[in-house]
N, C-alpha and C positions, 0 to 999 in steps of 0.2 A: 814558663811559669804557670801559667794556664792549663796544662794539662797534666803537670805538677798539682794543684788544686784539685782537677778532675778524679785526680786516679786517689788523691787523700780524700778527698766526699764519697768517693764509694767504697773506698778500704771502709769507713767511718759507718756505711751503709751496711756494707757486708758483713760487720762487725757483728751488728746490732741484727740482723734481717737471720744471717745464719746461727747464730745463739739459739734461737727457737725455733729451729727446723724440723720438721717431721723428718722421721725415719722411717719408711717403707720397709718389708721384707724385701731382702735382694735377691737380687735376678742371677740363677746357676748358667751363666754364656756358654751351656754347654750342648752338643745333638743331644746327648743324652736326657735330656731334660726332657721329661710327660710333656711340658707344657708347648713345644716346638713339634711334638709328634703329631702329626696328622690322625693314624690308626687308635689313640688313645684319647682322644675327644672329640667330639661332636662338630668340632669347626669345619664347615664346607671349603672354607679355603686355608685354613693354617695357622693364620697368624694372628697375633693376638692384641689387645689392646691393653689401655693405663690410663689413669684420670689422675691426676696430680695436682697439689697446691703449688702454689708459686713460696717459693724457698725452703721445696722439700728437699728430700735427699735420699738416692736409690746406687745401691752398690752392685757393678756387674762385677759378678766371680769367673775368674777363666777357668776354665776344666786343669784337672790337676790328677795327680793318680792315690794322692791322699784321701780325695772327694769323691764316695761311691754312692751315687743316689737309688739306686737297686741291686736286692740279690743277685749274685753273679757266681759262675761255678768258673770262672777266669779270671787272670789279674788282668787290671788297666792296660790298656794299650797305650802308651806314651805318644807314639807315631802320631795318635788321630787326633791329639788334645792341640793342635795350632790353631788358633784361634783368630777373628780380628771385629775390631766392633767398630761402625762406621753410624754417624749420625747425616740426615738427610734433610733438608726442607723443601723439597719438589717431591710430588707425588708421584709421579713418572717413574725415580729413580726408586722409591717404594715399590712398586705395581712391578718395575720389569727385569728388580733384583742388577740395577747397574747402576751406580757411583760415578758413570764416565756421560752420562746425561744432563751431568748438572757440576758447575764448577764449583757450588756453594757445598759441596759433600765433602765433610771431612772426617779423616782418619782416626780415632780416638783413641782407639787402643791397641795394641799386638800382643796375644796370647802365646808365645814364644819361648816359653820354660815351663813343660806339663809337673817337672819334679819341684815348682816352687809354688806357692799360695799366692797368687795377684791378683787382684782388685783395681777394677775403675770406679771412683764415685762420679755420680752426675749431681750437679745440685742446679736445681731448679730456679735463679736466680734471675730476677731482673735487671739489679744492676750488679757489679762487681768492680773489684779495683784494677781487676787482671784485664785490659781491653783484649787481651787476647782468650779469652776466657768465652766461654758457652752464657749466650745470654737467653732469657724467652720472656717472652708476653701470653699475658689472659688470654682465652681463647682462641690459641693457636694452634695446629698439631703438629707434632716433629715425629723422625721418623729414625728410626735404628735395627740396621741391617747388620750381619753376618755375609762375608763373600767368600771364606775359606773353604775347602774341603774336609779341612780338618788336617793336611800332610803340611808338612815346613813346609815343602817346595810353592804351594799356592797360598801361601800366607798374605800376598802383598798382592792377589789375584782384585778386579776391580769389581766384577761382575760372576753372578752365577753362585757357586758353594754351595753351601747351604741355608743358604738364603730360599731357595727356591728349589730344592733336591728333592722333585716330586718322587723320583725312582724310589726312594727309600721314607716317604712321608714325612720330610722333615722341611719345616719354613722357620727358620732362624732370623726373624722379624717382628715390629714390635712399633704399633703405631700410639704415641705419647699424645694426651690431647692436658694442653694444662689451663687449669680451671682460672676464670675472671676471678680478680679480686673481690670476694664479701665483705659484706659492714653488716651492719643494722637495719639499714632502707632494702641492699639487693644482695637475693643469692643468685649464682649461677644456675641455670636451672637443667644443664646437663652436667649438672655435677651433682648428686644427688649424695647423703655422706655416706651411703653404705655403698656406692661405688667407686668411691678414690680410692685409690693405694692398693685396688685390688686388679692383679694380672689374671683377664677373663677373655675367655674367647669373643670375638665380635657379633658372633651369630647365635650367642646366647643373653639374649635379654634379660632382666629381672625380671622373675615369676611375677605375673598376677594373677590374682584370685578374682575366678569371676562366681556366680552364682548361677545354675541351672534356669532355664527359660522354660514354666510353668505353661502349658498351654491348654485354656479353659474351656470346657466343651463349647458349642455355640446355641445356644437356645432358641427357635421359631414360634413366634409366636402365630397364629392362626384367628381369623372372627370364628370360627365353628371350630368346638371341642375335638380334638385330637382321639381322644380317648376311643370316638365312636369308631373306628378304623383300627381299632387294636388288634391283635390276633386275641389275646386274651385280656375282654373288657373290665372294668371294673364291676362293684356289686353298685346295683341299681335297685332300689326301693320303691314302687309308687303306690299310693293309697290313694282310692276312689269312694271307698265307705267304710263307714267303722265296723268292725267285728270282732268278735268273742273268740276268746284261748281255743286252737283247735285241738284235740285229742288224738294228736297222732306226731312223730317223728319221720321223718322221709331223709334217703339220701337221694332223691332228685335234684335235679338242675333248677326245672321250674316246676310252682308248686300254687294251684289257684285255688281262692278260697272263696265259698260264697258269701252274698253280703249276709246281713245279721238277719234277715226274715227267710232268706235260704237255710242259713244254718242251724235255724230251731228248727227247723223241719228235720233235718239231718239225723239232729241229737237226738228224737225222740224214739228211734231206731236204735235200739241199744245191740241186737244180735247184729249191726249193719259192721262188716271189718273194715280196717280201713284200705283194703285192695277197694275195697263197696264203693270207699268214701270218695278214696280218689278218684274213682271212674265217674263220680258222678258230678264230679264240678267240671262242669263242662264251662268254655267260657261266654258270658252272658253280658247285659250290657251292665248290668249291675253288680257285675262281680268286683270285688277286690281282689288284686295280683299285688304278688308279695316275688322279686324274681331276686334270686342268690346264686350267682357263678363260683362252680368250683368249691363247695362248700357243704357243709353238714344243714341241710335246714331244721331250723328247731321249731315248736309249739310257739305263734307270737303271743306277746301278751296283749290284752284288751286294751286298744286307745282310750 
């Protein structure tokens, strides 16, 4: 009577739990499948992952010769469409492509008519009414293997196929991780919603965007002006005494002018040139220097 009761609470459960099931894209159980090819994506080792809610729902397709998923200049080969889908919860039995490592590995499906369309659903179910039925918990991962060749004759083979048929880069595997129950207070936080439901390789992360690392000059400062050590100094100005507009233009470098009781003596020399002029400011202790690097010197005007 009791387990009569058991199995009507969870009919009652599964009712209600599977009505609003997500639907996943389903899974083509086939070699042919991009996503089991080694040479056709980025994955270092193969095989691929899945992040799931609890009481989703994902359909394996067996290979069939109605189902062409690329151009082909040949028909189907019937022969190589045998199939078999085996679920795992030891990791061992994942990692070494063998079923005979772990007794909890079991059989789920046999792809055994390539000329008919067959499907396995998995649902992702906590409880069920079926005890004999696929159960799973938050945060666990499960594991689903391929062992066939692809020929009837190794249909029912335990180990190896295509599971692990490096010769030809095909890993027919598929590690299921299904996500902790959310509410309101907690999400899971390897469940992120743009990666459930999505079959990705393992060894490709979500992009992030980072931003370039700006790297700012470093500035020394010094007690004594830099400048002085220049190759080429700045302009430098000093005034010692006042003096009067001179009457000439130079493109010298440096250009000394006498003070103001020098320079009326100067002017008074109207036929003097100013080759005259320049020759004749020689420097005194009372001269004004006026010095301009690199530059046009002009006539200054009167301080």
């Amino acid at each position: 009577m009791r387990k009569v009761l058991l199995s009507v609470f969870g009919l009652l459960i599964n009712m209600v739990c599977v009505s609003s099931n997500i639907i996943y894209d389903s899974i083509f159980w086939d070699p042919q499948n991009h996503l089991f090819r080694k040479k056709s994506q980025s994955c270092s080792t193969g095989y691929m992952t899945l992040k799931v809610r609890l009481q989703s729902k994902v359909f394996f397709i067996c290979p069939n010769t109605a189902t062409v998923l690329q151009k082909t200049l040949t028909a189907p080969q019937s022969a190589t469409m045998y199939e078999n889908l085996w679920i795992a919860y030891d990791r061992s039995v994942f990692d070494q492509c063998n079923t005979s490592l772990s007794n909890t590995s079991k059989l789920l499906f046999s792809c055994n008519d390539p000329t008919a369309l067959k499907y396995f659903p998995v649902v992702f179910a906590e409880f069920t009414a079926d005890l004999q039925s696929l159960k799973f918990k938050g945060g666990k991962k499960y594991y689903f293997i391929g062992t066939s060749d692809g020929t009837q004759t190794h249909l029912t083979d335990l180990s190896g196929g295509h599971c692990n048929d490096t010769k030809n880069g095909i890993f027919m595997k598929i590690e299921v991780y299904v996500c902790k129950k959310s509410n309101l207070t907690y999400t899971d936080e390897d469940c992120p919603e743009e990666d459930v439901g999505v079959l990705k390789c393992r060894d490709n992360p979500t992009p992030t965007t980072s931003l370039p690392t700006t790297v700012l000059p470093t500035t020394t400062t010094s007690s004594s002006p830099s400048f002085m050590s220049s190759a080429i100094p700045p302009t430098r100005i000093t005034t010692q005494a006042p003096f009067t507009q001179a009457a000439y233009t130079s493109t010298a470098s440096t250009v000394e002018v006498s003070s103001l009781s020098e320079q009326n003596s100067v002017t008074e020399s109207t036929n003097t040139t100013s080759t005259e002029l320049a020759s004749n400011c020689q420097p005194q202790s009372a001269l004004q220097r006026v010095r301009i690097v690199s530059g046009v010197v002009r006539a200054p005007m009167v301080l």
